[in-house]
C-alpha positions in Angstrom: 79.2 112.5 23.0 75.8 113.2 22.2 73.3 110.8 21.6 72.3 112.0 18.1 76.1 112.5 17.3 76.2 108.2 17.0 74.9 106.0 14.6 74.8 102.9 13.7 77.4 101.7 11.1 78.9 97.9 9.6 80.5 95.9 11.8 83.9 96.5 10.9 83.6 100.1 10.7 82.3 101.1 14.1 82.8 100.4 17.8 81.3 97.1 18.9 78.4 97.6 21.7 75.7 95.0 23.0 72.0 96.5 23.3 71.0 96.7 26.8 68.1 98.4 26.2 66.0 100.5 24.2 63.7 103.4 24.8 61.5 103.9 22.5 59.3 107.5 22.6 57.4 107.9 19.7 59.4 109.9 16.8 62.6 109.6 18.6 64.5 105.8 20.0 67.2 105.7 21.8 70.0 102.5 22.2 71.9 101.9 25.8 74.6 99.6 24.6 77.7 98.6 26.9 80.6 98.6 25.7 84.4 97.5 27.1 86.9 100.2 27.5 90.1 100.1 29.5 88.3 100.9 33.0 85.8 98.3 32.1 82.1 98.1 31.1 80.6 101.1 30.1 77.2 102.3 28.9 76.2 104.8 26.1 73.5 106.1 24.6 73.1 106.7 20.9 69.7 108.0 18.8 68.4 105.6 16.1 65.9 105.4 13.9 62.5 104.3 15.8 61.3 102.3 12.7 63.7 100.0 12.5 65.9 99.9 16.0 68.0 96.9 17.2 66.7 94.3 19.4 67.8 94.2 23.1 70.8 91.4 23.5 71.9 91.9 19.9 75.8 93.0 18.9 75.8 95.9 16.2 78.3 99.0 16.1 78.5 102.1 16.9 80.4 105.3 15.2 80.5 109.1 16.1 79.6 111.7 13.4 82.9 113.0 12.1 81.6 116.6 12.4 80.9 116.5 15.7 84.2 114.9 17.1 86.3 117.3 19.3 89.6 116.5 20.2 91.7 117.5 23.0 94.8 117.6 24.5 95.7 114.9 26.8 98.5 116.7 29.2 96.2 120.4 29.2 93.3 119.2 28.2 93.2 122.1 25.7 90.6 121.5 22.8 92.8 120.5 19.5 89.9 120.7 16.8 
């Protein structure tokens, strides 16, 4: 996924990630967030809105843009949709 393909949604309807940092650059701000996934903790990135970013430490959620999504095939690994 692409950073600007997350964003920041309600609890309940996203994927639960702790800020581990932020880099802010001006007009653009982007979130590293661990999250726990069945090989462990893992880090991604996501693209939020530089006025009003979450602070390092805090718990918020994460959810892809539906448009962007791609699925694939798990046994070919053939693209789906």
């Amino acid at each position: 996924m692409r950073p600007e393909d997350l964003k920041l949604v309600p609890e309940k309807e996203g994927i639960p990630v702790t800020v581990e940092l932020l880099e802010e650059l001006g007009s653009d701000a982007f979130l590293h967030a661990s999250v726990r996934g069945s090989e462990g903790l893992q880090v991604i990135v996501a693209r939020v809105d530089p006025q009003d970013p979450p602070p390092k430490g805090s718990d918020v959620a994460l959810a892809p843009t539906a448009a962007h999504l791609h699925w694939f095939e798990t046994a070919s690994g053939n693209r789906i949709a």
